[in-house]
SEBA-225802 format. One record per atom (N, C-alpha, C): atom name; residue in one letter; y, z, x; residue number from 1. Coordinates in steps of 0.2 Angstrom, whole numbers, padded with zeros to 4 digits. Layout:
BEGIN
<nudo atomo="CA" residuo="a" Y="Y" Z="Z" X="X" num="NUM"/>
...
END
This chain:
BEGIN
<nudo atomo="N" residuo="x" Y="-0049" Z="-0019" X="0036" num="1"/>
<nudo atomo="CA" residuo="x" Y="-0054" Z="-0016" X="0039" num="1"/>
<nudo atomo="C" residuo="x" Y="-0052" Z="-0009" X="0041" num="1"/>
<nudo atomo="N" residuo="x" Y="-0054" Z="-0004" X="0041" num="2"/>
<nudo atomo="CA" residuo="x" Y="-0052" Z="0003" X="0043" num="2"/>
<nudo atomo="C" residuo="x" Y="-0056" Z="0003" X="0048" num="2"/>
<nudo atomo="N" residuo="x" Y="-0052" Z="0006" X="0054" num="3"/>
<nudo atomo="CA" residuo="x" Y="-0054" Z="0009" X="0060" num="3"/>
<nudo atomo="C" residuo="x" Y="-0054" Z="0017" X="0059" num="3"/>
<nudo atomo="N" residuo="x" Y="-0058" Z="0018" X="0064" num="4"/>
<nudo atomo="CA" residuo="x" Y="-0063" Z="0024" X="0065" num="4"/>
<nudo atomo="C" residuo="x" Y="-0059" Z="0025" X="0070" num="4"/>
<nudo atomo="N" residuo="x" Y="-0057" Z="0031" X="0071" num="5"/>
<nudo atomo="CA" residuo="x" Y="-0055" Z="0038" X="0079" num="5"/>
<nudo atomo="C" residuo="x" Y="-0063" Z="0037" X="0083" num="5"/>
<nudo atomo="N" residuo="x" Y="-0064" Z="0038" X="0086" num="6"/>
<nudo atomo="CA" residuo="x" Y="-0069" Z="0042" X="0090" num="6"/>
<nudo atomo="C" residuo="x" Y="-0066" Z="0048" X="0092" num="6"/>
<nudo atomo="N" residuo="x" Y="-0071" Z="0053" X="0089" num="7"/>
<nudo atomo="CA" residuo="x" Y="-0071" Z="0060" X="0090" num="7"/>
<nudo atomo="C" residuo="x" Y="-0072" Z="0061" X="0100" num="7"/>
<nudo atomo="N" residuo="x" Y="-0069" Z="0066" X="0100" num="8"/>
<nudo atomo="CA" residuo="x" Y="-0069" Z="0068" X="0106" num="8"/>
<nudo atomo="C" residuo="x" Y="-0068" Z="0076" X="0106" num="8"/>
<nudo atomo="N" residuo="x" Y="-0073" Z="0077" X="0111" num="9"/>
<nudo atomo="CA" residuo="x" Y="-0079" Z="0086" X="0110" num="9"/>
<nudo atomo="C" residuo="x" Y="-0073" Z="0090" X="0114" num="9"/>
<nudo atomo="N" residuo="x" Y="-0071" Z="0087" X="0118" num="10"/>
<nudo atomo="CA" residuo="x" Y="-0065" Z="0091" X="0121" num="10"/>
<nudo atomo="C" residuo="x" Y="-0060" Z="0096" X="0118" num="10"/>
<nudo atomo="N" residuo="x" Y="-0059" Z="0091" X="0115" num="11"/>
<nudo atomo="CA" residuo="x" Y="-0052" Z="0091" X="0107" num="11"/>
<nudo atomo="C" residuo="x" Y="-0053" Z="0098" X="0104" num="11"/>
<nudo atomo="N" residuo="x" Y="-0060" Z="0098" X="0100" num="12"/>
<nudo atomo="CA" residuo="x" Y="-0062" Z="0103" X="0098" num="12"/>
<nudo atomo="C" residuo="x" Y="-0063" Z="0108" X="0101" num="12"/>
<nudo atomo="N" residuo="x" Y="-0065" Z="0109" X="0107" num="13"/>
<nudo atomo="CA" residuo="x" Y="-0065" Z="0115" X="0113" num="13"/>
<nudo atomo="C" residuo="x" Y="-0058" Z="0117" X="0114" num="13"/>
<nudo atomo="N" residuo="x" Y="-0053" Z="0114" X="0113" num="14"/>
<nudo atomo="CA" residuo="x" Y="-0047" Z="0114" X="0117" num="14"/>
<nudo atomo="C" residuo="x" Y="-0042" Z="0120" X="0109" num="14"/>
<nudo atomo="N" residuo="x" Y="-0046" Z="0117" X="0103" num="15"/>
<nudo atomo="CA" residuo="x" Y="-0043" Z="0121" X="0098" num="15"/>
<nudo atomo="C" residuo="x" Y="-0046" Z="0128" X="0098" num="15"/>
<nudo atomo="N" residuo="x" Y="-0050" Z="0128" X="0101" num="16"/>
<nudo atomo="CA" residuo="x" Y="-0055" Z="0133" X="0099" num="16"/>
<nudo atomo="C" residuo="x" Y="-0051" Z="0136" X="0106" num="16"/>
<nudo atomo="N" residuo="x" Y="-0050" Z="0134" X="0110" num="17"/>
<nudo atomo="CA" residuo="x" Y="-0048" Z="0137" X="0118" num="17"/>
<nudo atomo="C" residuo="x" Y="-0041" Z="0141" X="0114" num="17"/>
<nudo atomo="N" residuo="x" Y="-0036" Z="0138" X="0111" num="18"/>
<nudo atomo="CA" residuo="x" Y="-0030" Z="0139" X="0110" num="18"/>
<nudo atomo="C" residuo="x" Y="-0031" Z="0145" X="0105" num="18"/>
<nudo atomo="N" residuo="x" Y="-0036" Z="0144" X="0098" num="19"/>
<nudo atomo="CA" residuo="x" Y="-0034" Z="0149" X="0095" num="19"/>
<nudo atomo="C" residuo="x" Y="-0037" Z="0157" X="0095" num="19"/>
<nudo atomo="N" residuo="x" Y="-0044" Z="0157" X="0100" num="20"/>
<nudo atomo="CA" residuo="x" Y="-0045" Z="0163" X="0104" num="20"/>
<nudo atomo="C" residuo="x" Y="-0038" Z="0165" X="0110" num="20"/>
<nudo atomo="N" residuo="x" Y="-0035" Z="0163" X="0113" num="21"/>
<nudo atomo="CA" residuo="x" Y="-0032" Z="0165" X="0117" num="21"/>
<nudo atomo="C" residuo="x" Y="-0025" Z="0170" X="0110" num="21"/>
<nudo atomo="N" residuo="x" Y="-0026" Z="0167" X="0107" num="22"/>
<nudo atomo="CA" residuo="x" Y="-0018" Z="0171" X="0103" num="22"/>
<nudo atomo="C" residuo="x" Y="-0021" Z="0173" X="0096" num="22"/>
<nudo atomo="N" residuo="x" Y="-0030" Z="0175" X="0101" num="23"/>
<nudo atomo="CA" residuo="x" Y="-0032" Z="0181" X="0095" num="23"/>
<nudo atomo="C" residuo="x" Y="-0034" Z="0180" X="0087" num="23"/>
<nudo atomo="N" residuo="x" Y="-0034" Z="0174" X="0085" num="24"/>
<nudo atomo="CA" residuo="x" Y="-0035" Z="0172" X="0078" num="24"/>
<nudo atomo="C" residuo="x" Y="-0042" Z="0171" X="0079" num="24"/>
<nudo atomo="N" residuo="x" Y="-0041" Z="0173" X="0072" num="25"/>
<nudo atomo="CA" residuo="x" Y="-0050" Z="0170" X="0066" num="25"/>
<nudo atomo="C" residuo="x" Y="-0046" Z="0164" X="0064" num="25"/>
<nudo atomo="N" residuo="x" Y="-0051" Z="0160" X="0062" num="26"/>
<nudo atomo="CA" residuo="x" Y="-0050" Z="0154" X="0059" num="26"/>
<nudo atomo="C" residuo="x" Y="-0048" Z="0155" X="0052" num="26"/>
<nudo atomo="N" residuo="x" Y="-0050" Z="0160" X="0049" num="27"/>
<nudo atomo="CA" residuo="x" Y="-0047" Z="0163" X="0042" num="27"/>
<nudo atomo="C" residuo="x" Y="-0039" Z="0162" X="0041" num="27"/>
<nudo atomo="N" residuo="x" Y="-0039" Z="0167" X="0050" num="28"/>
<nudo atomo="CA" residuo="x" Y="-0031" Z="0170" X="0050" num="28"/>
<nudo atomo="C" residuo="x" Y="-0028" Z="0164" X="0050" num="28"/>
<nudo atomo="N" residuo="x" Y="-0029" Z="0159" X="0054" num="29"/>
<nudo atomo="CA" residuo="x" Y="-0025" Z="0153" X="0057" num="29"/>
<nudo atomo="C" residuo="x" Y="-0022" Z="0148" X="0050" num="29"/>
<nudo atomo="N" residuo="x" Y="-0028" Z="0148" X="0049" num="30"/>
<nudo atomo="CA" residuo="x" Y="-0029" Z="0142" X="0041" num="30"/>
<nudo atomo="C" residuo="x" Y="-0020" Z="0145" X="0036" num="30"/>
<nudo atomo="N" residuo="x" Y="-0023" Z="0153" X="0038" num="31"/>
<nudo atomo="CA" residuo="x" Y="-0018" Z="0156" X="0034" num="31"/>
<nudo atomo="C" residuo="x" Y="-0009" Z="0153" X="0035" num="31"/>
<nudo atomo="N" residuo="x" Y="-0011" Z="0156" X="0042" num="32"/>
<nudo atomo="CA" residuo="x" Y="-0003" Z="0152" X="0043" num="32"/>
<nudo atomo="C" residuo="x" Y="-0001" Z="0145" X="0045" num="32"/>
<nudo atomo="N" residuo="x" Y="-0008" Z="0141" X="0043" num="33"/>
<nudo atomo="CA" residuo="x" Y="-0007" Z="0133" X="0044" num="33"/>
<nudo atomo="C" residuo="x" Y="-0003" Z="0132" X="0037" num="33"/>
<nudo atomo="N" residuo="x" Y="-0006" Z="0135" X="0029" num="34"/>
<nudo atomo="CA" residuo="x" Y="-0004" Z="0135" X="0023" num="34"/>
<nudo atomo="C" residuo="x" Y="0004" Z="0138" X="0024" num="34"/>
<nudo atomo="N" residuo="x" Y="0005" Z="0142" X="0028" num="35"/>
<nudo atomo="CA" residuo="x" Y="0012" Z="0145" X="0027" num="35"/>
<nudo atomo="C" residuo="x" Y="0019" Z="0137" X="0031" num="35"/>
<nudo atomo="N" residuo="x" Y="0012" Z="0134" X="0032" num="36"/>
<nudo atomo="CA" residuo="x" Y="0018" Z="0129" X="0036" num="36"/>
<nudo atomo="C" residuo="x" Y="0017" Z="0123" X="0031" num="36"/>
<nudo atomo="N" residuo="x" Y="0015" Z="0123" X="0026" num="37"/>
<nudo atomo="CA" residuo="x" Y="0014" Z="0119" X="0023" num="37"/>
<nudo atomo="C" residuo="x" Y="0005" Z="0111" X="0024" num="37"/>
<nudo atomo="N" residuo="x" Y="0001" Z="0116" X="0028" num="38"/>
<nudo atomo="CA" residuo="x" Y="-0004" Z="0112" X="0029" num="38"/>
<nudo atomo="C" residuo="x" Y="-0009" Z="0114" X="0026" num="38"/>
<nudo atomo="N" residuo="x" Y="-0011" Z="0111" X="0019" num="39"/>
<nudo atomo="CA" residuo="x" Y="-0018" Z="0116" X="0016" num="39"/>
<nudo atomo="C" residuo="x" Y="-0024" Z="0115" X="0018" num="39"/>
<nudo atomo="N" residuo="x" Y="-0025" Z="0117" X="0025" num="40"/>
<nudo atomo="CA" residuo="x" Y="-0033" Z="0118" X="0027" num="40"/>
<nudo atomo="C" residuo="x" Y="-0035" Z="0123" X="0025" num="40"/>
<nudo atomo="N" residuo="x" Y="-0044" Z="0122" X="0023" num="41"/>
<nudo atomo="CA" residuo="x" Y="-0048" Z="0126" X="0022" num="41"/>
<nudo atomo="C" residuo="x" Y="-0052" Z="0130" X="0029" num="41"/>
<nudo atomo="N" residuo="x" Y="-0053" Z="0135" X="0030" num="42"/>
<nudo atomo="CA" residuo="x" Y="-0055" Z="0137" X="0034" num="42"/>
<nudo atomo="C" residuo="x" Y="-0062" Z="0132" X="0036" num="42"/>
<nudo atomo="N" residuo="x" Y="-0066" Z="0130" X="0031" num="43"/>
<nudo atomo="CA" residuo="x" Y="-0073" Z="0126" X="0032" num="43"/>
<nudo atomo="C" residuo="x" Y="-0070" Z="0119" X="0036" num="43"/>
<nudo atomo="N" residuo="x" Y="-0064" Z="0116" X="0033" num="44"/>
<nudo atomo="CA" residuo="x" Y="-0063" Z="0111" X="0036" num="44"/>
<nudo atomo="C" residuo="x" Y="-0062" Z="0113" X="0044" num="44"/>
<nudo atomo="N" residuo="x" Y="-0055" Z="0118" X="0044" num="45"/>
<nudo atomo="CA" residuo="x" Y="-0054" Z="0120" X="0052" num="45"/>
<nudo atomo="C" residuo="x" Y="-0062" Z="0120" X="0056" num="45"/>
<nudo atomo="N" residuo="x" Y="-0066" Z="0124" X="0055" num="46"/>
<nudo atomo="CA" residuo="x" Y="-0070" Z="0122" X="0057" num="46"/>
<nudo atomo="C" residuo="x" Y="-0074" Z="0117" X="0060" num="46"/>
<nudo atomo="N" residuo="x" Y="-0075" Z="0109" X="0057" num="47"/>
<nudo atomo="CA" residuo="x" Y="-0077" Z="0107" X="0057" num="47"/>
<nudo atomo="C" residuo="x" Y="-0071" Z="0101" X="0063" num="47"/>
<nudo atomo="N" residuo="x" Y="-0065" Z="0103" X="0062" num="48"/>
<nudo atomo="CA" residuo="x" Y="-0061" Z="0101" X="0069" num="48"/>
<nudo atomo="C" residuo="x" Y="-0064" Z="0104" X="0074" num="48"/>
<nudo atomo="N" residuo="x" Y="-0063" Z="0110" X="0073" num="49"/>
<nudo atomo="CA" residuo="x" Y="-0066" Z="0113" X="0080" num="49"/>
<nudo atomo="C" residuo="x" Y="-0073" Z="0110" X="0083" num="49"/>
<nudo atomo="N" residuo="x" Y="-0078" Z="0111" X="0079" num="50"/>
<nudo atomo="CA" residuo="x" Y="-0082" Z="0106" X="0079" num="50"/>
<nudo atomo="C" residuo="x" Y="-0084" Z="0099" X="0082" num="50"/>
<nudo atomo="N" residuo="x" Y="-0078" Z="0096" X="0081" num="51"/>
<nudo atomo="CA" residuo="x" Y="-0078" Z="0088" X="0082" num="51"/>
<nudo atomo="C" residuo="x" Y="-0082" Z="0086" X="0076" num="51"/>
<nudo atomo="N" residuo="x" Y="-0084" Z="0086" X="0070" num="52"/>
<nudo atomo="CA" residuo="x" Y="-0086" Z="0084" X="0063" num="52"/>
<nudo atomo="C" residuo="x" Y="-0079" Z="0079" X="0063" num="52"/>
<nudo atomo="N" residuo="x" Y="-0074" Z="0082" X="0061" num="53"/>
<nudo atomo="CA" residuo="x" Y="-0068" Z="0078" X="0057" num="53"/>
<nudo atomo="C" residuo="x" Y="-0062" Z="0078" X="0063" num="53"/>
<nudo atomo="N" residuo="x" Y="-0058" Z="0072" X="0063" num="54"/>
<nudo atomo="CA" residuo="x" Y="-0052" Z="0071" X="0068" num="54"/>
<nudo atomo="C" residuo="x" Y="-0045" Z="0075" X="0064" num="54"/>
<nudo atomo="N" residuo="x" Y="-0044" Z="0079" X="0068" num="55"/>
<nudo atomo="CA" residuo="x" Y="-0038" Z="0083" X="0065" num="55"/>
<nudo atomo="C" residuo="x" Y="-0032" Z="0080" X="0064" num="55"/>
<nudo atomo="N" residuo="x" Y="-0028" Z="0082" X="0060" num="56"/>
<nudo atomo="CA" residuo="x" Y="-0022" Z="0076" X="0058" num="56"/>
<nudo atomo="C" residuo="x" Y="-0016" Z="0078" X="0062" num="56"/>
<nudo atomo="N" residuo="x" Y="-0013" Z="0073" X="0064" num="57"/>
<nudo atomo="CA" residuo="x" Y="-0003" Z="0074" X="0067" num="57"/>
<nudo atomo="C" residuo="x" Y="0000" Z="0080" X="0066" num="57"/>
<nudo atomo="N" residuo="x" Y="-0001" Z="0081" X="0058" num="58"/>
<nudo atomo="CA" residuo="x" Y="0003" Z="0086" X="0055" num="58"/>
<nudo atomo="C" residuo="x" Y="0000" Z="0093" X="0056" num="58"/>
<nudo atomo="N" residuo="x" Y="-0007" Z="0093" X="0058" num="59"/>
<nudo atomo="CA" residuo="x" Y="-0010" Z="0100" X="0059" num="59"/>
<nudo atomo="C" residuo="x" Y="-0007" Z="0101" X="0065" num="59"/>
<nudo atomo="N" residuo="x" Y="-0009" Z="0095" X="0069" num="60"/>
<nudo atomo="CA" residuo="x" Y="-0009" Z="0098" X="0076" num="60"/>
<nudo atomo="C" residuo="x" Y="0000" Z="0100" X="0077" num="60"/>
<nudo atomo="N" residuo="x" Y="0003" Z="0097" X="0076" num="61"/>
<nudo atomo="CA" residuo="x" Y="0012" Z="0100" X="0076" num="61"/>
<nudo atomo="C" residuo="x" Y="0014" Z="0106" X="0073" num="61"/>
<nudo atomo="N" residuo="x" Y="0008" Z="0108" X="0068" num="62"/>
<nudo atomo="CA" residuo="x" Y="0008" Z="0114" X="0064" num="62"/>
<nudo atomo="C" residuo="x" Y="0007" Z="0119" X="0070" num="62"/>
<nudo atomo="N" residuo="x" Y="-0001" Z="0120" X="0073" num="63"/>
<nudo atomo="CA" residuo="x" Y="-0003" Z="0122" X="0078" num="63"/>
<nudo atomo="C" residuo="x" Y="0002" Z="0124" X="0085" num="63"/>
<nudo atomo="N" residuo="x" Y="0006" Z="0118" X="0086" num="64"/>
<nudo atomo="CA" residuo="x" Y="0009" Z="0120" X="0092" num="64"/>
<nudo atomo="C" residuo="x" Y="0013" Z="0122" X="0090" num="64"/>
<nudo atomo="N" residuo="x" Y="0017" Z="0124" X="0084" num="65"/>
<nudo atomo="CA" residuo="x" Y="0020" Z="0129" X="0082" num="65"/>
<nudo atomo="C" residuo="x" Y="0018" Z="0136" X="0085" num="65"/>
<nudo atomo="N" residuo="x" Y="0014" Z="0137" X="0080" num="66"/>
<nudo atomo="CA" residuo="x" Y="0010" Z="0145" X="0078" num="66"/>
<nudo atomo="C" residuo="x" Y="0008" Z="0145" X="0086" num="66"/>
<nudo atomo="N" residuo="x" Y="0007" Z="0142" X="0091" num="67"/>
<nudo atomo="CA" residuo="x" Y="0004" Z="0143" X="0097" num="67"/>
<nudo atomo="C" residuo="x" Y="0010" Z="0145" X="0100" num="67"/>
<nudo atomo="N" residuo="x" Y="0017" Z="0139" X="0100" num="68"/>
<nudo atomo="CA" residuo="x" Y="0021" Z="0140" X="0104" num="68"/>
<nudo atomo="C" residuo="x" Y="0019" Z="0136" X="0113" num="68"/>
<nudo atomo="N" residuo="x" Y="0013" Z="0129" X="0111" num="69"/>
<nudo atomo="CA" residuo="x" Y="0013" Z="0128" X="0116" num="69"/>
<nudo atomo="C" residuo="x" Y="0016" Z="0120" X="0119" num="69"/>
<nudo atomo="N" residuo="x" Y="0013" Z="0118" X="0123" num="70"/>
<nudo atomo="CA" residuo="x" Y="0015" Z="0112" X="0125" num="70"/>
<nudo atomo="C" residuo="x" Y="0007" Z="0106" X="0121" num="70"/>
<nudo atomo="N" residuo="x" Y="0011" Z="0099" X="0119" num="71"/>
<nudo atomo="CA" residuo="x" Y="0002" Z="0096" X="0118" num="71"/>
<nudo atomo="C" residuo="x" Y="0001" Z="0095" X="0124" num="71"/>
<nudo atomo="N" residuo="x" Y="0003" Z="0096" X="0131" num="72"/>
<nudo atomo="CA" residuo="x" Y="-0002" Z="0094" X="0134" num="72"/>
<nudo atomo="C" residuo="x" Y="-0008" Z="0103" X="0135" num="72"/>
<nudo atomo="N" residuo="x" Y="-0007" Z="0104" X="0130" num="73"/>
<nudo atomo="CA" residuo="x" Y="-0011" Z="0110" X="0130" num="73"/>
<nudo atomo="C" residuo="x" Y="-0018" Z="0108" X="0126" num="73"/>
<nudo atomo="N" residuo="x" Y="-0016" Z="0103" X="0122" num="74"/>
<nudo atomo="CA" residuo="x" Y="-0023" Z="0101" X="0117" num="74"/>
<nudo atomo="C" residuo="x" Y="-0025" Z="0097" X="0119" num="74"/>
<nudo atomo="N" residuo="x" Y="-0021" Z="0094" X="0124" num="75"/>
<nudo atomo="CA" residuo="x" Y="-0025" Z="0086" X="0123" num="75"/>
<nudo atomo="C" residuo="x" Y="-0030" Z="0088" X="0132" num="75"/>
<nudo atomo="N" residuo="x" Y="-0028" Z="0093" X="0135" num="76"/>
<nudo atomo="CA" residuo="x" Y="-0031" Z="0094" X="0141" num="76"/>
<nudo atomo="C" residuo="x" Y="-0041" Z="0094" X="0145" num="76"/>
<nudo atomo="N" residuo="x" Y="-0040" Z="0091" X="0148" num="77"/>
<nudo atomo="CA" residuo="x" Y="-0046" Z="0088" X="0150" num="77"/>
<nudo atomo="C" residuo="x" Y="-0048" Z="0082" X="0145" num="77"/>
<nudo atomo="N" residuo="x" Y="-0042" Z="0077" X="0141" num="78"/>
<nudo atomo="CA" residuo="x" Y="-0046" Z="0071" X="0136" num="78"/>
<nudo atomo="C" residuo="x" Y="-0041" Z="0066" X="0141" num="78"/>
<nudo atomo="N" residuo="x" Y="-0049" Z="0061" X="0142" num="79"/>
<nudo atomo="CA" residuo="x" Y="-0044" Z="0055" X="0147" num="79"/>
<nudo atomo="C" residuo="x" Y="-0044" Z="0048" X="0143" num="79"/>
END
């Protein structure tokens, strides 16, 4: 039986929080998510952002790259 994530809205404000502060379009971001080896589509990132789809391990490591931050930067305000 496969288990289901439950999306959490936070999650997706929290990326969105992250990648307005270091000034990216979502275009841009995608771009250098590809340069790390993560082929997202910009329709998909948005749809993380969103809370639509549960972003994966290897995005978010990708992200805390490119951001240079701590996870507890992504995961803040999820209890």
């Amino acid at each position: 039986m496969e288990q289901k994530l439950r999306r959490d809205r936070n999650m997706g404000a929290n990326l969105k929080r992250l990648r307005e502060n270091k000034g990216l379009s979502q275009e841009k971001l995608c771009v250098l998510l590809q340069l790390r080896s993560c082929d997202v589509m910009r329709s998909t990132y948005a749809k993380y952002e969103s809370c639509e789809l549960n972003i994966p391990i290897s995005v978010i490591v990708a992200l805390k790259q490119i951001y240079n931050c701590t996870y507890d930067e992504f995961f803040q305000g999820l209890e």
